[in-house]
N, C-alpha and C positions, 0 to 999 in steps of 0.2 A: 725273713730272708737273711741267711749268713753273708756277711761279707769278712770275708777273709784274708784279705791279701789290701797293697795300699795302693788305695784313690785318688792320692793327691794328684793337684798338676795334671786335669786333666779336661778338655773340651767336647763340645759338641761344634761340627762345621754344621753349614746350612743345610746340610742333609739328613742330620741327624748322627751320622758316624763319631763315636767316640775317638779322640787322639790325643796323646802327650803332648802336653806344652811345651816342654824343652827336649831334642832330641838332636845331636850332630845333623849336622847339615846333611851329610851324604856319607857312604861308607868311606869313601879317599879321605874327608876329614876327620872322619874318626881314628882313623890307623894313621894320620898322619898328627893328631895330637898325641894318640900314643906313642909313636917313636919320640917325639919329642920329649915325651916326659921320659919314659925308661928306655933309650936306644940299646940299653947292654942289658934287658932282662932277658931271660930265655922265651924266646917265643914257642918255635916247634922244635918236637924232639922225634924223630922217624925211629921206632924200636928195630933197633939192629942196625941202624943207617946214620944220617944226618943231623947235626939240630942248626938251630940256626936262632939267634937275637933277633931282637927286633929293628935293630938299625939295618943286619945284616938282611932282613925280613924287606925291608922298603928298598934297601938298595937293588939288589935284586928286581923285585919286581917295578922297581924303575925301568932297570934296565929290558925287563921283557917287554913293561908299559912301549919303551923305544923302539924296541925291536919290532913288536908289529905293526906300530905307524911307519918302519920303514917298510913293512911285507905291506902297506896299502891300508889298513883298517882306519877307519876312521870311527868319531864317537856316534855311538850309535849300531853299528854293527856288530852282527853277533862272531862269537868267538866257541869253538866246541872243546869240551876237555874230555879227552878220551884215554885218560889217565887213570891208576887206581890209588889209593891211599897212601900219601907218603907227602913227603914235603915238597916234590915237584908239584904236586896237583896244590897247594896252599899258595905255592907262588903263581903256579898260574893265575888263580882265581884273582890274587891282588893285582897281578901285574894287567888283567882283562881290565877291572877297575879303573888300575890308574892309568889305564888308556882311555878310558871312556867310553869303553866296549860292552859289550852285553852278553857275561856269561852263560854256556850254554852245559850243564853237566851233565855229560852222557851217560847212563846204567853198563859198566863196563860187562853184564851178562846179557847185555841184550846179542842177540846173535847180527851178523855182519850185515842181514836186512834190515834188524829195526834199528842200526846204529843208522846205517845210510837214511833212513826214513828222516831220523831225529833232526841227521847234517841238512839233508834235502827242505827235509820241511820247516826248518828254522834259518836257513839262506849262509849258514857259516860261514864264513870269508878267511877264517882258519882255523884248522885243527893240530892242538894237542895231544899228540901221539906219544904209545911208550918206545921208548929208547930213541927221540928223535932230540933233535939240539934243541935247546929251549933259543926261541930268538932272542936276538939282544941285539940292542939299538944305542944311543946316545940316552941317559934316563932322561926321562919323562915324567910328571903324574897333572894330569888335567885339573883345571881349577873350574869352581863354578858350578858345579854341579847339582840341580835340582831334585830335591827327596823325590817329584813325581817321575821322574826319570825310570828308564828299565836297567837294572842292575843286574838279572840273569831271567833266565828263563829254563823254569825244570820239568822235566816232561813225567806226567804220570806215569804210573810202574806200566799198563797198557793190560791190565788182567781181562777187559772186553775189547776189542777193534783196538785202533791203531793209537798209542801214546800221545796225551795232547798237551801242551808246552803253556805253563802258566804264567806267567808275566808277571815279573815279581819286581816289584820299584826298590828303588830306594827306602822309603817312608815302612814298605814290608818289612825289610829286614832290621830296621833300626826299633821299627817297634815290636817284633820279637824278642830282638837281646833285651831290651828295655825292662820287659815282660818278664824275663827271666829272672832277671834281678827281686824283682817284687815278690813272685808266686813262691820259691820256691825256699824261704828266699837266698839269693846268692850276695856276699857281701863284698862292695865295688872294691874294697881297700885291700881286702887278704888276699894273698899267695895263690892263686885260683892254678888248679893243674887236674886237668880234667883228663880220661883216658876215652880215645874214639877207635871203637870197636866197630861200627856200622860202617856202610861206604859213604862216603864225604859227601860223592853222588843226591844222596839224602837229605831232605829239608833237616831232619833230625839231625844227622851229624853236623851238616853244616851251620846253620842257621839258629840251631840251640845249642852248639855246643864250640864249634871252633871260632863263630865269632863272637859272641860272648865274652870268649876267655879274652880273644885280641884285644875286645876294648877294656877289661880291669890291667891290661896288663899282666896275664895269666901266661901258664905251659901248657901246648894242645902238643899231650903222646898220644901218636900215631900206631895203631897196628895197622901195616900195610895188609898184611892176612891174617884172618882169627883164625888162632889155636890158643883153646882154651888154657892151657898151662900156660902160655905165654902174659895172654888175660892176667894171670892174676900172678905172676913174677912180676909184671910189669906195673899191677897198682903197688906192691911193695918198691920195688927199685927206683923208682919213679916219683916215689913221694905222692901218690896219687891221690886228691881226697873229695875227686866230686865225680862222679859215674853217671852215661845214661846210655842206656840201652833198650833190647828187648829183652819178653820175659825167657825167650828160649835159650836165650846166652848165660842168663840168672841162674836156671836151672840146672844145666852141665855144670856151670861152676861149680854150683853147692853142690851137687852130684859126685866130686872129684874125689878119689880115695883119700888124697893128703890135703884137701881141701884146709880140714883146722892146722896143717902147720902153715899156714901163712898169716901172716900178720896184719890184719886191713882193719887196725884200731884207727888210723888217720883218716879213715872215709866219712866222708861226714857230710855230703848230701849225696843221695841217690835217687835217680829217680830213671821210671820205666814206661812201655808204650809200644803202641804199634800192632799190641795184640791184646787178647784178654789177660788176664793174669789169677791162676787160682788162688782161690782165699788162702789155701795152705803154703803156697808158694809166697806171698805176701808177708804169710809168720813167722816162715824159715828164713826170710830176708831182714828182717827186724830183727831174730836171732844173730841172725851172720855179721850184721853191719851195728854195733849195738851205739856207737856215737853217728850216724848219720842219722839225719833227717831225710825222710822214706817219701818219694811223692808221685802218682800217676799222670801221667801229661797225654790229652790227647789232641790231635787234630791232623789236618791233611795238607797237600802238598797245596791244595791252593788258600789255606790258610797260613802259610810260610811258615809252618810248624805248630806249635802248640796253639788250642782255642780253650781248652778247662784244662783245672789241674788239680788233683786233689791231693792237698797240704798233707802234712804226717801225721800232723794231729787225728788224721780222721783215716789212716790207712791200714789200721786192724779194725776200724768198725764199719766202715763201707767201704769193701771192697769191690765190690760189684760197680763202682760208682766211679766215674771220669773228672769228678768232681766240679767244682765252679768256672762259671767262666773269667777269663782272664780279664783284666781290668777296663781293658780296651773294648772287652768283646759281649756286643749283646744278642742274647739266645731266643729263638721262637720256636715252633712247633708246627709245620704246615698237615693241614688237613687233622687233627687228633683225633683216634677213635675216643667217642664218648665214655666207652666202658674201659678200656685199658690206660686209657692215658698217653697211646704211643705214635706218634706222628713222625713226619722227617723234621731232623735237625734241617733248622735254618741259622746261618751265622752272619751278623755283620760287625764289620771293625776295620780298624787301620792297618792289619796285617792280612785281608783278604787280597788275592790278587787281584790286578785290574782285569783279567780273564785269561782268555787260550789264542794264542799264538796264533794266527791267519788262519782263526776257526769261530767265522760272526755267529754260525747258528747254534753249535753246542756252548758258544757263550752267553747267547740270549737265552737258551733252554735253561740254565744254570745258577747265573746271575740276576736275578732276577728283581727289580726295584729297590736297590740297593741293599739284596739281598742273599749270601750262599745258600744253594738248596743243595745238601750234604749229599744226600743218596744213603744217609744214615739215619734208620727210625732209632727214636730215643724216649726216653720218659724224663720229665725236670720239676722234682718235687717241690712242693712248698718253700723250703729251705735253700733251694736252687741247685741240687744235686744233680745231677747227668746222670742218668746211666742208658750208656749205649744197649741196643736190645740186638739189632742186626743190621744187615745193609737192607737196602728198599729191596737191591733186586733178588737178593737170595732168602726172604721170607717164604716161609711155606705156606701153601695158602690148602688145609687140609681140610677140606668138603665144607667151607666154608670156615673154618675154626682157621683164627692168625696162631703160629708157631714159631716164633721168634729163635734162630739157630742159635745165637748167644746164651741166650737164657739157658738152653739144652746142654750146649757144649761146657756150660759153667759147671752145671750139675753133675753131669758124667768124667769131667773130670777133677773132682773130688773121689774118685773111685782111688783105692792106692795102686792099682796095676796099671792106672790110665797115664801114659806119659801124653800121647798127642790123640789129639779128636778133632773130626770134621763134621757137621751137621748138612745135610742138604735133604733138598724136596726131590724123592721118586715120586715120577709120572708113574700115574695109576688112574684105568680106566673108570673108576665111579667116583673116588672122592677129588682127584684131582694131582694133587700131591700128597704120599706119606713121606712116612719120616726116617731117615735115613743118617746113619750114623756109621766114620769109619774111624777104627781105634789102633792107635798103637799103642801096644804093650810097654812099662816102664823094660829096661834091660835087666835083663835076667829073670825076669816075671812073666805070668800068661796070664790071660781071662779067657774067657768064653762067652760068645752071643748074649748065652740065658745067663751069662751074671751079669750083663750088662743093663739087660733087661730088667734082672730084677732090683738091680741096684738103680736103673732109675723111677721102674714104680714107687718108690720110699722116697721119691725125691720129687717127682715131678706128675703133674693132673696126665690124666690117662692118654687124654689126645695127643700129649706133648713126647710120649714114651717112644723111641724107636721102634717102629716094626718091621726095620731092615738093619741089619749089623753086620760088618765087615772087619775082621781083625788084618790089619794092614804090616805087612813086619818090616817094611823103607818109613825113615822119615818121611813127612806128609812136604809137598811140595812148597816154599814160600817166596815173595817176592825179597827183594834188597829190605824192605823196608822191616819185615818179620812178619808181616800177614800172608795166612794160607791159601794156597792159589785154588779155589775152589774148581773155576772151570778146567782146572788140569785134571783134578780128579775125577769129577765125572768121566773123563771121557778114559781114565784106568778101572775104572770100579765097575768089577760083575756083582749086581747087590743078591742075585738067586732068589729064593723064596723068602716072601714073608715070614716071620718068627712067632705072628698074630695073627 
């Protein structure tokens, strides 16, 4: 078994849960030992907008901390941020905190019914709206505060039935940034100036990347909206040198005509997630970024971000791979088929949530014996490698034969015309489910059905070959987070005849 990243400093409670021995008390004291150590570092920088220190960071959100105990809130209720990327929403979040409130971050694409859903079903007592006053009170920051305590609550992207709100403590998020440090690894002492491309919204953005930075005392720039040129003006102007994103962001970048006149010698950790990532694209990144440190991070919202990660050392020779689990976190497999090795991921650790928001029975389905049961079948080598295969519910299940869409979608796009690919199971009256494949073309390039076919006979066992192809010319539908919203397409996609 590789162990690769550092284990010190760390316990088993009575339940067996792995957790760091020394960790701030709660996030108010961690931002409030930082202020105190560098109140005049640069905190956030809004591209094209605002920045703001970190004195000027706390005061502020003192002051909003005031303001809402005068609108009523008190500690423990939930507060909604209905905000998009920029250093209003940074203050929000601290100033929810140093009231003692229970951040609630809303997916500003959700349309105006699953926002109310989100308000409705998490009890808000106030929302943060764009262009509204921020409130301000006498400041404030609550003392005392318990790592078991609820620190926000974030609602799944909602890709089946209605989005359900994870309950995320304190002890969650302090043991992600924690995490951060170690896996990847980030050094607590240096200049840390990170660029957040994704929505904050995001356990991703938020939770591995803007807090993080707050506690070395780092610079969190802000793209309020991605545009790719801005991207990467902004890791130059900005001194930028630690990136994470997804891999679709990666790839327009490198895609850009003037791409090599920009300078991103300073980059020097990267890391990516949230999707698959072609092996090819993983080479061209290694190329692009030649002083960073290259690393895969995955996990989900109710792992308060990252669960494995796979270091640099190991990111040209298993890419297929999500790499180890994080320090904290131990891996199982429920139910493993004998022959393939592939079971659901099960997770547990200090960074899982304590469940779903006034929803007892999809927490009890879920969480199960001090257990996460993912919804994600995986394989965990010898050596303790991940690699994700599909999700539970979109495996193909073809006349008995498992067809794992990862595995497929990794193959086919290795094609050089494939820029995007979606795999899913067509209903079909005798085997059950075939296999179904829809492709976008790279720009400026075309394929065809029967080259897709045949490019993946050389690649992939017969059963596993598309017998439905659809050349798709929109980008493929994704959530905030960069995964493809499969049930969107289904219900776009004419698959016509078999091709077999």
């Amino acid at each position: 078994m590789i162990r690769p990243f550092d284990y010190t400093g760390i316990t088993r409670d009575a339940q067996g849960v792995a957790r760091y021995d020394v960790l701030p008390p709660s996030l108010v004291e961690m931002l409030r030992q930082r202020v105190a150590a560098t109140p005049g570092a640069e905190a956030i920088v809004e591209v094209g907008g605002e920045r703001a220190t970190y004195g000027q960071l706390w005061d502020a959100a003192a002051r909003i901390a005031g303001g809402l105990r005068a609108e009523g809130v008190k500690p423990g209720d939930r507060v909604a941020i209905q905000l998009g990327n920029g250093l209003a929403w940074c203050l929000a979040f601290w100033g929810i905190q140093l009231a003692g409130a229970v951040a609630v971050p809303v997916n500003t694409r959700f349309s105006p019914a699953e926002a109310a859903y989100v308000i409705s079903d998490s009890g808000a007592r106030y929302s943060f709206l764009p262009n509204a006053p921020m409130p301000d009170g006498a400041p404030f920051a609550i003392e005392n505060v318990a790592r078991t305590e609820l620190a926000a609550i974030f609602y799944t992207s909602g890709t089946t039935g209605f989005p359900k709100g994870a309950m995320t403590t304190h002890e969650n998020f302090l043991s992600i940034i924690e995490s951060r440090f170690r896996i990847v690894p980030l050094p607590r002492a240096a200049a840390l100036r990170t660029l957040i491309s994704v929505p904050l919204f995001h356990v991703t953005a938020c939770n591995a990347q803007f807090l993080p930075t707050c506690q070395t005392g780092g610079t969190v720039v802000i793209l309020p909206t991605f545009d790719v040129q801005t991207f990467l003006r902004s890791i130059v102007a900005e001194g930028v040198n630690q990136l994470t994103s997804v891999p679709a962001i990666y790839w327009l970048a490198l895609n850009q005509p003037n791409f090599a006149s920009f300078d991103l010698s300073q980059v020097r950790w990267l890391s990516y997630g949230g999707a698959p990532m072609a092996p090819e694209l993983v080479g061209r990144i290694l190329t692009a970024f030649p002083n960073a440190r290259v690393g895969n991070g995955f996990g989900l919202t109710e792992t308060s971000s990252v669960s494995t990660f796979l270091p640099h050392e190991y990111a040209r020779e298993r890419p297929d791979s999500v790499g180890f689990a994080i320090p904290i976190v131990d891996l199982d497999l429920f139910e493993p088929d004998p022959e393939s090795g592939v079971g659901e991921l099960l997770i547990r650790g200090a960074n899982v949530v304590k469940g779903y928001w006034n929803k007892p029975e999809a927490t009890a389905e879920t969480f199960v014996n001090g257990w996460l049961h993912t919804g994600d079948m995986a394989r965990i080598s010898q050596d303790g490698f991940v690699q994700i295969v599909d999700r539970k519910k979109d495996m193909i299940n073809r006349g008995g034969e498992n067809v794992y869409c990862v595995e497929v979608e990794n193959a086919l796009a290795a094609h050089p015309a494939v820029f995007e690919v979606a795999v899913l199971g067509v209903p079909d009256t005798m085997m059950g489910e075939k296999v179904g494949a829809v492709i976008v073309p790279q720009p400026g390039m075309t394929v065809t059905p029967a080259e897709i076919v045949s490019f993946a006979r050389d690649h992939l066992a017969d059963f596993k070959v598309p017998q439905f192809v659809v050349i798709h010319p929109e980008p493929l539908p994704r959530n905030p987070g960069g995964k493809i919203l499969k049930p969107a397409i289904r219900k776009q996609v004419a698959w016509g005849n078999p091709l077999r």
